[in-house]
C-alpha positions in Angstrom: 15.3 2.2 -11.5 14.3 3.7 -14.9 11.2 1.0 -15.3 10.6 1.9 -11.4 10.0 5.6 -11.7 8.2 5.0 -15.1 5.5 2.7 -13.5 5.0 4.7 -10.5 4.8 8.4 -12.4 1.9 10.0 -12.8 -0.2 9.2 -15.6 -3.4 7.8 -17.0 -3.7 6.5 -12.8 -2.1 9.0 -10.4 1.3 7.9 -8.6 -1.0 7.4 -5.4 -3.7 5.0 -7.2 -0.4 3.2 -8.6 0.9 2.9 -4.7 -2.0 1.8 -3.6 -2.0 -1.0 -6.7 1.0 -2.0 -5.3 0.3 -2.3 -1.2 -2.7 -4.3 -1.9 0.5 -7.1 -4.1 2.6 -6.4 -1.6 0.3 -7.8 0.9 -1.2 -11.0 -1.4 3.0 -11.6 -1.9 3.5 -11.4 1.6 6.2 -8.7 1.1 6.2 -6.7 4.1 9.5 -4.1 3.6 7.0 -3.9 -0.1 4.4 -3.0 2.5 6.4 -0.6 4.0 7.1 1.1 1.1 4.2 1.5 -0.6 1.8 2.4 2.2 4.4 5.2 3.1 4.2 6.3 -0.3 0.9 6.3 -1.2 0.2 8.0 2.2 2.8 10.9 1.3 0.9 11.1 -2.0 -2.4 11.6 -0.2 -3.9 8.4 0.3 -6.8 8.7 2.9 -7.3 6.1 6.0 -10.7 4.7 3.9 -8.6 4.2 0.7 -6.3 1.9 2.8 -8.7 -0.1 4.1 -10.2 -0.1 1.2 -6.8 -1.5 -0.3 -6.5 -3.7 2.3 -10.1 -5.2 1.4 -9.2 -6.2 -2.3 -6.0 -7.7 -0.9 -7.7 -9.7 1.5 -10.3 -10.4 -0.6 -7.7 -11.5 -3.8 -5.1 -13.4 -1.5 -7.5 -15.5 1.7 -6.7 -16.0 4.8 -2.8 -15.2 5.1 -3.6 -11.7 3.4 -5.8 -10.9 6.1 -2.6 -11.9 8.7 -0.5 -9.1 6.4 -3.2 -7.1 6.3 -2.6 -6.6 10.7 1.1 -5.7 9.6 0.0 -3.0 7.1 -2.2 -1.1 9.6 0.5 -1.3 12.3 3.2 0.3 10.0 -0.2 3.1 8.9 -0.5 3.8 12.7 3.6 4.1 12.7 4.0 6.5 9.9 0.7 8.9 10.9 2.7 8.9 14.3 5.9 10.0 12.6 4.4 12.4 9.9 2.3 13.8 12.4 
């Protein structure tokens, strides 16, 4: 937990720069509770609709074809958490 909270801290790249590094791995691993996680957090840190896509483009871009599959998951679970968060 310690190397998690150290990695995703604010820092040189803010904590929602860092969540957004990691929903674009997520999504080239093919991790979606990962996926979940991340997007959630990086939207609770402030993350904008275009940054997600834009995420969403370097994962797609860095992982092909099954990326862009993942990539349909991710914007399901955005339109699920904008829905929740109101």
């Amino acid at each position: 937990m310690e190397l998690e909270e150290k990695a995703f801290r604010n820092g040189s790249l803010s904590k929602k720069t860092k969540e957004l590094m990691a929903l674009s791995i997520s999504i080239v691993t093919k991790c979606e509770p990962c996926m979940e996680w991340h997007l959630d957090q990086a939207l609770q840190h402030g993350a904008t609709d275009e940054e997600i896509y834009e995420t969403i483009d370097v994962a797609i871009e860095m992982g092909g074809g099954q990326a862009g599959a993942y990539a349909r998951f991710v914007l399901k679970a955005m339109e699920y958490f904008k829905q929740k968060n109101g």
